[in-house]
C-alpha positions as a printed Julia matrix, in Angstrom:
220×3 Matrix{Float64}:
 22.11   -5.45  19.11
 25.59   -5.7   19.94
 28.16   -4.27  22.6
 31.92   -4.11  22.93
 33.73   -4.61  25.99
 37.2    -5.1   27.41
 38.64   -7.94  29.47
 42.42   -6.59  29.92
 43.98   -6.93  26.51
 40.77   -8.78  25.18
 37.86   -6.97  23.27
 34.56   -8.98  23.92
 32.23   -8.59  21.06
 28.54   -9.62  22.28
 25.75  -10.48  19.72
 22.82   -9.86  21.08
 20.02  -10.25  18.85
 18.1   -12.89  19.02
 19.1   -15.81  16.84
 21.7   -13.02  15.51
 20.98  -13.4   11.72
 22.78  -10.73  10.07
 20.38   -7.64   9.27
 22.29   -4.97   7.4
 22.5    -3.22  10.55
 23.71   -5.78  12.3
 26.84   -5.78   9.72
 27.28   -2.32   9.83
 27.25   -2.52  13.17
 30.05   -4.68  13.46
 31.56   -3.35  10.78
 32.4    -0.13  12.98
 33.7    -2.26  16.25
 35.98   -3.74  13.6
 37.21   -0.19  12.98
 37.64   -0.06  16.54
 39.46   -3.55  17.1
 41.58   -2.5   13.92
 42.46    1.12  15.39
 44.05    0.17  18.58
 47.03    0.52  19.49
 48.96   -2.09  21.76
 48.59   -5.51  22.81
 44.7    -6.58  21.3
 42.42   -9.53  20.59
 38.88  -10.08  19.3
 36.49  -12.38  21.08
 32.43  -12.99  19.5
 29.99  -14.42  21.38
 26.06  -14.55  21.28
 23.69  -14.76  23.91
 21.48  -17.51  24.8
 21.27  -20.68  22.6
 22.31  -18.84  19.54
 25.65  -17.76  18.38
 24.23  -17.01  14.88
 22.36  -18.2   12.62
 23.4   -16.02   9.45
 21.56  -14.8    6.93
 18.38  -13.05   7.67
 16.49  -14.84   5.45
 13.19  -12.46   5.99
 15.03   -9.22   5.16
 15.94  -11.24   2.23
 12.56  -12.57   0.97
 11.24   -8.87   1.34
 14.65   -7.12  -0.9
 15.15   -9.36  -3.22
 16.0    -6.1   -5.28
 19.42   -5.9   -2.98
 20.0    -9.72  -2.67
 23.84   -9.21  -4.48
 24.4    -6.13  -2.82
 23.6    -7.8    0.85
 25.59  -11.3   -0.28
 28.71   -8.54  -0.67
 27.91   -7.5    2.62
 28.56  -10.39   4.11
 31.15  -11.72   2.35
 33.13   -8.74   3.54
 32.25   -9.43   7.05
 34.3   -13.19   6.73
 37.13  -10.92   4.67
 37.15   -8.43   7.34
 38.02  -10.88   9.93
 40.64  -12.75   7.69
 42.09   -9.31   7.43
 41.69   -7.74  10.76
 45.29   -7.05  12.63
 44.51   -8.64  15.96
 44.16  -12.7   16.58
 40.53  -14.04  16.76
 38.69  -16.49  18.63
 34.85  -17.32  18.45
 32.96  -18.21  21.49
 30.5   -20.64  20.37
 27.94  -20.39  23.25
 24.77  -22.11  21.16
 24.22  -22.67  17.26
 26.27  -21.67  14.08
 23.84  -22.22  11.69
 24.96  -21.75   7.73
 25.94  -18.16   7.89
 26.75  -18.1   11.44
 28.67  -21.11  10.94
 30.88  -19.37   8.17
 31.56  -16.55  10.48
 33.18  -18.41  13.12
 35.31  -20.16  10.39
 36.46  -16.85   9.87
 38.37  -16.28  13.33
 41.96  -18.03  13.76
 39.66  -20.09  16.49
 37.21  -21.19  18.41
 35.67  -22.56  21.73
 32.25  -24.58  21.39
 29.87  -25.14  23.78
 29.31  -28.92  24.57
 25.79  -29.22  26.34
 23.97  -27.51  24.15
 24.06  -26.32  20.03
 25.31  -27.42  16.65
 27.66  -26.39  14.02
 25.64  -26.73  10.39
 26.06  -25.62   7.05
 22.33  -26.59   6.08
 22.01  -24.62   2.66
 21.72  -27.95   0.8
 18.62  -28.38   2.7
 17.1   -25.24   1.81
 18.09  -25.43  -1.79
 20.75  -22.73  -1.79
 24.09  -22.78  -2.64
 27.3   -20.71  -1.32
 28.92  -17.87  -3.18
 32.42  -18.72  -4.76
 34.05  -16.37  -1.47
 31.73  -18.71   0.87
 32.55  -22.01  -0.74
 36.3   -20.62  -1.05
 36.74  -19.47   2.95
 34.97  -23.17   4.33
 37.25  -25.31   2.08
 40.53  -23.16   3.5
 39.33  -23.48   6.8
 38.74  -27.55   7.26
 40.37  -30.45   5.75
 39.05  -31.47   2.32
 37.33  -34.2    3.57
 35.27  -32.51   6.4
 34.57  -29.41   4.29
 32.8   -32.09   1.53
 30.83  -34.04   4.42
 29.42  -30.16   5.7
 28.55  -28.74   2.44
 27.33  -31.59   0.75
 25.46  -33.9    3.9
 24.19  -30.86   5.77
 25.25  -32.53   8.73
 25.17  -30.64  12.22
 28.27  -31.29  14.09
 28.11  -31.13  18.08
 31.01  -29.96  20.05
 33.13  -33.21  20.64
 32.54  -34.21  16.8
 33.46  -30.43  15.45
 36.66  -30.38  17.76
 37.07  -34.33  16.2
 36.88  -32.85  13.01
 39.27  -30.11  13.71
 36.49  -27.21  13.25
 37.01  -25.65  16.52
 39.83  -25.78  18.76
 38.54  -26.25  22.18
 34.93  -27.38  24.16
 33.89  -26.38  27.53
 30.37  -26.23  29.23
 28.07  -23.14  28.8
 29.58  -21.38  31.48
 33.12  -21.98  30.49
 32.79  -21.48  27.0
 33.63  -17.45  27.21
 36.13  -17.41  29.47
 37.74  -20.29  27.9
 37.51  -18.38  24.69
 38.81  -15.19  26.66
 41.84  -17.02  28.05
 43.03  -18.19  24.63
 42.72  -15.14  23.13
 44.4   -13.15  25.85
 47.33  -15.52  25.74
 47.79  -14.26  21.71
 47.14  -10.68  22.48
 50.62  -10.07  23.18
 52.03  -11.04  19.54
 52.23   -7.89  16.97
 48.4    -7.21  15.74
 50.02   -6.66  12.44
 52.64   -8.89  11.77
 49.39  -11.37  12.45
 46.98   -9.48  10.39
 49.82   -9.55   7.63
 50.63  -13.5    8.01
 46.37  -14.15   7.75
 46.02  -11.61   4.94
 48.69  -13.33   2.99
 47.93  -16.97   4.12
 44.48  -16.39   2.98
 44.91  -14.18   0.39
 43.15  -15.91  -2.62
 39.86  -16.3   -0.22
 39.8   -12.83   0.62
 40.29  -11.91  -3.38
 37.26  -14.44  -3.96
 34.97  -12.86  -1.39
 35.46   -9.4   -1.98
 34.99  -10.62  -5.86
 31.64  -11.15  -7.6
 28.69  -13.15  -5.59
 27.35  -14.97  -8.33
């Protein structure tokens, strides 16, 4: 489902799952190489990447359907996951290898950055299009994370953003072809290793402390 290797002073957090929707497993799972990532002791940074043509594509939407009994308790889940990252004491970078999809999409807004594959997959935040809405800690962490005026156009239009129009729109930092993408993302996480995991975990946590508040707040 997931595995967690080293590249010198980089950990390399591979999804591996498919289209990577997150399962409660799948959270808990990463929830504990978090613990890891936090827990070190030295120089550290946190690469993501998925496999395939999928980075993530969030919410598992058939888990859902089937417990809607634990709907608020899994939306808490995964708000804690983006909180987790805002608050984890070691830079971040997402390696955007395929699609972000809506869920997926919000978890690579929640690393300091990213690298986006440019052949292939699409940044979208497509709940308007399947009549859903965000949580207030959803809506709160995509409006800190891009300028007012692309955080409207997402939300509102649905619109799916390929690589050269997300870095045009400032929502990653980099593009590189397919092959590229991971070391890319590797490289420019490795070059922010070396700064104090956290003094940076400390300048997020307070940059972004009203987000965090919201999504570790209520869902609804």
């Amino acid at each position: 489902m997931i595995d967690l290797q080293r590249d010198g002073d980089v950990f390399v957090l591979r999804y591996d799952d498919g289209e990577n929707r997150f399962h409660p497993d799948f959270l808990a799972a990463v929830d504990k190489v978090l613990d890891e990532v936090a827990a070190h002791d030295g120089p550290a940074a946190l690469v993501t990447v998925g496999t395939g043509k999928f980075y993530s594509n969030g919410l598992d939407l058939e888990w859902v359907n089937a417990n809607q009994d634990r709907f608020e308790e899994y939306l808490k889940s995964v708000n804690a996951l983006y909180a987790r990252l805002l608050e984890l004491p070691a830079p971040t970078v997402a390696a955007l290898n395929g699609h972000a999809f809506a869920g997926g999409m919000m978890l690579a807004l929640a690393h300091d950055f990213a690298v986006m594959r440019t052949d292939r997959g699409y940044l979208c935040l497509p709940e308007v299009d399947l009549g859903m809405s965000f949580t207030p800690g959803m809506s709160a962490l995509i409006q800190a994370r891009l300028t007012p005026h692309v955080a409207h156009e997402a939300m509102i239009s649905g619109r799916r953003y390929t690589a050269e129009q997300a870095r045009a729109a400032g929502i990653v930092a980099r593009t590189a072809p397919e092959a590229e993408v991971l070391p890319a993302a590797i490289e420019l996480a490795a070059s922010l290793a070396p700064k104090q995991g956290k003094v940076v975990g400390k300048i997020r946590g307070d940059m972004y402390r009203p987000v965090i508040e919201t999504l570790r707040g209520p869902v609804f």
